[in-house]
N, C-alpha and C positions, 0 to 999 in steps of 0.2 A: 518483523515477520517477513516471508518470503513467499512468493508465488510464481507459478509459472505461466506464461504468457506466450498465446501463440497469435503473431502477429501477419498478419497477409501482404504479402507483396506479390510483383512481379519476379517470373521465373527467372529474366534475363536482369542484370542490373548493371552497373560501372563500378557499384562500392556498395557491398552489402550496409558497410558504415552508415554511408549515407543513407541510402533507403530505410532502416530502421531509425537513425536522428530524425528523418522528419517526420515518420508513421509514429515515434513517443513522444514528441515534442510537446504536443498540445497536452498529454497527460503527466508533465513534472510537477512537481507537487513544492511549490513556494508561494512566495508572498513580493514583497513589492521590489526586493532584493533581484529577484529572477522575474518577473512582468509587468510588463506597464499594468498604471493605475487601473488603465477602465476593462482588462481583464481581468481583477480580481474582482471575490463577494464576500463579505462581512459574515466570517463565520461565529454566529452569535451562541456562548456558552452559556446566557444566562439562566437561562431556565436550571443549567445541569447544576450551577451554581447554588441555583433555590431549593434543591433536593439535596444538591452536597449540606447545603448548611440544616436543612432538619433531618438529617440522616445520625442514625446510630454509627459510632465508631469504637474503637477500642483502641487506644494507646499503649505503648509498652515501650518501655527504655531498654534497650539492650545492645551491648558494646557501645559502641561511638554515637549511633542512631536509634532509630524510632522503629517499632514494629509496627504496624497499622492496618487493624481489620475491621470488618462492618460487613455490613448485608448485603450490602450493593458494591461488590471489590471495583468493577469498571468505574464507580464515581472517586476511587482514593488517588487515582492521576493526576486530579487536579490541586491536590490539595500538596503543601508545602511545607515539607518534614522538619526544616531549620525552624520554621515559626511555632510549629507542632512542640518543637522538643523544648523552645522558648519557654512556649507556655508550663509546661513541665517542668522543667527548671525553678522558673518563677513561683509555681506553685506546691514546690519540695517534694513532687512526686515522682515515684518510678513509673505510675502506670496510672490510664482513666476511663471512665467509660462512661457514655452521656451523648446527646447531642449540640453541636457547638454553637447553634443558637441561641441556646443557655448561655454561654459564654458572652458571646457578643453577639446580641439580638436584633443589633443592623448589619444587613447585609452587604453594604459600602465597607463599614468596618472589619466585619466576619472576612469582604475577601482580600483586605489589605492586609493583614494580620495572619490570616492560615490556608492563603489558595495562592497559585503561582501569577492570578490574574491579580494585578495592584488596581488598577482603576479601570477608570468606564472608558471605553473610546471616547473621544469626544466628537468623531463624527457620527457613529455610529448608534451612541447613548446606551449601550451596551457593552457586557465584556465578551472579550473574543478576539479575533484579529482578523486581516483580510489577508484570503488566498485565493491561487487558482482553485477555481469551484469542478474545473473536470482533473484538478490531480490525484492521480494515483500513486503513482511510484518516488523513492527518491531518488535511485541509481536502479540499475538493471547492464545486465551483460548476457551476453548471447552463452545459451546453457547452461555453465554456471555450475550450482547443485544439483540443475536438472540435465546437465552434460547428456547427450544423446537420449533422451527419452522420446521427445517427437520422433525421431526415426525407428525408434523400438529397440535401438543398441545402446542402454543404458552405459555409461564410462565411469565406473565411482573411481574416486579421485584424480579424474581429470576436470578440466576448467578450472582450476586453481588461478591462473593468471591469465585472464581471457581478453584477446589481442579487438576481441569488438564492445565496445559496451559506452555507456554513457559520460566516460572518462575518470578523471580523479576524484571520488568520495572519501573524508577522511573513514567512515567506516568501512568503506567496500576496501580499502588499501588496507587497513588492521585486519582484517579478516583475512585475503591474501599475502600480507607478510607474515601470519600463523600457519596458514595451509606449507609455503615455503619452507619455514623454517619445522615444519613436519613430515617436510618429503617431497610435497608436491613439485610437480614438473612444471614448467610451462607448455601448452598448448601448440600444436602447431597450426597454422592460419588453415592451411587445406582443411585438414582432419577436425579440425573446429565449424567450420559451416558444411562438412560432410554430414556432418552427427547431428546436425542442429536447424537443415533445413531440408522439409519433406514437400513433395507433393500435395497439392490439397485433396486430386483425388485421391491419394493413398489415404489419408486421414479418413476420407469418407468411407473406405473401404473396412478401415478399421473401429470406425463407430458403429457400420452395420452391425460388425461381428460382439459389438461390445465391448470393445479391447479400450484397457486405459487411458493408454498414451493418448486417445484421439481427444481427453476431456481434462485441461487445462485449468488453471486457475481461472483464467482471463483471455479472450481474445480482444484481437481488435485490428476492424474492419480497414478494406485498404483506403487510402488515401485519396480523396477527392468524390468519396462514391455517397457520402450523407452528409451532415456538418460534422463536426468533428467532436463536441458533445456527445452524441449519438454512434460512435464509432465505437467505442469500448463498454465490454460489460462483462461484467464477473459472477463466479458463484460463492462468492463470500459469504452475500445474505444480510451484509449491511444495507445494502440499498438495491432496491428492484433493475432489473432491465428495463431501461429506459422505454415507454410503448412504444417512442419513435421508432427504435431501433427495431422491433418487433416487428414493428408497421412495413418501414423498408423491408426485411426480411420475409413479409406474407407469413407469420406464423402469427395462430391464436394469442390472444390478450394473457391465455394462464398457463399459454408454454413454459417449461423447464430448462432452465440452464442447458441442458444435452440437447433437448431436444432446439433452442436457439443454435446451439453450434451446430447440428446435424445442417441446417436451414442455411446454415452459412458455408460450410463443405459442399451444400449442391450448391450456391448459386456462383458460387467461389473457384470450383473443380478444376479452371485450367491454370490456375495459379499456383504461387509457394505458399509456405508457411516457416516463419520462423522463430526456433523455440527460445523463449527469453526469461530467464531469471531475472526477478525483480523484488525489491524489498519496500514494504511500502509501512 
């Protein structure tokens, strides 16, 4: 999925590049691959695990693979279509419905056998894995599919190949060698951070009035001005605004996403903003 991202900097810089590398940094989204050990936190599945395994599903064989529904669609991600289709196989059927606790009524077994999670951490004692606990994004490039929308001059099909961004993704590269091989142009560097970086007082001018563009997926805050935890927050609705973040900002405990950003355009007003496409 994809959002947009309005990030604060200063108006002057040496390398917009840079300045956006170190204001995402802290929000990449890996595991021990990308940060040392004692930055990451054991994200623990298990519980979703104990609801996957007494959850209703429905099976269904069809072409090469499995069709897979139930009550709770968010819990079928974890589960693992090859062992699924196993058990079907095994059992001379096209199609089941049940739950797979029935099946295998321990849950060690249930998640070796039909979930993508094989075993327990072992330092953990849990399944799950450790990540950065403040990542959001995996890749991001400056506009993107949101190509001039902070400045209110939307560009559709531009950004296709964006000269700033978090560098080589094999999926951010698949999806620019389809845009390419669709037409798309490449970007030019001016006309690239023309489009895609505004005033913050303008932003604020444009929230007064209501106007979209001023209300973003995500912003986040500049650099060095809270921890860095506490710097980013979004209106997704997965998880709250941090109260830190709130706190720094002087707005109410039950403020709103708009109303957080409003909070953040005043206290923000003589600086940039820049507009970031990110896929998280």
């Amino acid at each position: 999925m994809y959002g947009l991202a309005y990030v604060i900097i200063p108006t002057e810089f040496a390398s917009l590049q840079g300045v956006l590398d170190e204001a995402l940094a802290p929000f990449r989204r890996g595991g021990p691959d990308e940060f040392p050990r004692e930055k990451l936190a054991f994200d623990d599945v298990t519980d979703a695990l104990r609801r996957l395994h007494d959850a209703r599903f429905e099976f269904r064989v069809e072409g090469g693979g499995v069709v897979i529904s139930g009550h709770e669609p968010a819990l079928t991600y974890d589960l693992d279509s090859a062992g699924i289709r196993a058990f079907l196989d095994e059992a001379g059927l096209t199609s089941w419905s049940g739950c797979l606790a029935d099946v295998e009524p321990d849950l060690d077994a249930f998640a070796a056998r039909f979930t993508k999670w094989k075993a327990r951490d072992p330092e953990a004692g849990g399944y799950g894995e450790w990540l950065n606990p403040s990542g959001r994004w995996d890749w991001w490039e400056l506009g993107g599919r949101f190509d001039g929308v902070i400045s209110g001059h939307p560009r559709p099909g531009a950004g296709n190949d964006c000269m700033i961004s978090s560098g080589a993704n094999s999926g951010r590269d698949l999806l620019g060698g389809l845009a390419r091989a669709l037409g798309g142009k490449p970007s030019e560097i001016e006309a690239e951070i023309e489009a895609n970086v505004e005033l913050v007082f303008t932003l604020l001018e444009a929230a007064r009035r209501g106007e979209d563009r001023a209300f973003p997926t995500a912003i986040a805050l500049p650099v060095g001005t809270c921890a860095d935890e506490f710097r980013w927050f979004d209106a997704l609705g997965w998880r709250p605004i941090p109260p830190e973040t709130k706190a720094f900002l002087s707005v109410p405990d039950d403020a709103s996403f708009k109303e957080t950003a409003v909070a953040v355009y005043e206290r923000f007003h003589t600086m940039a903003a820049a507009g970031v496409a990110f896929h998280f």
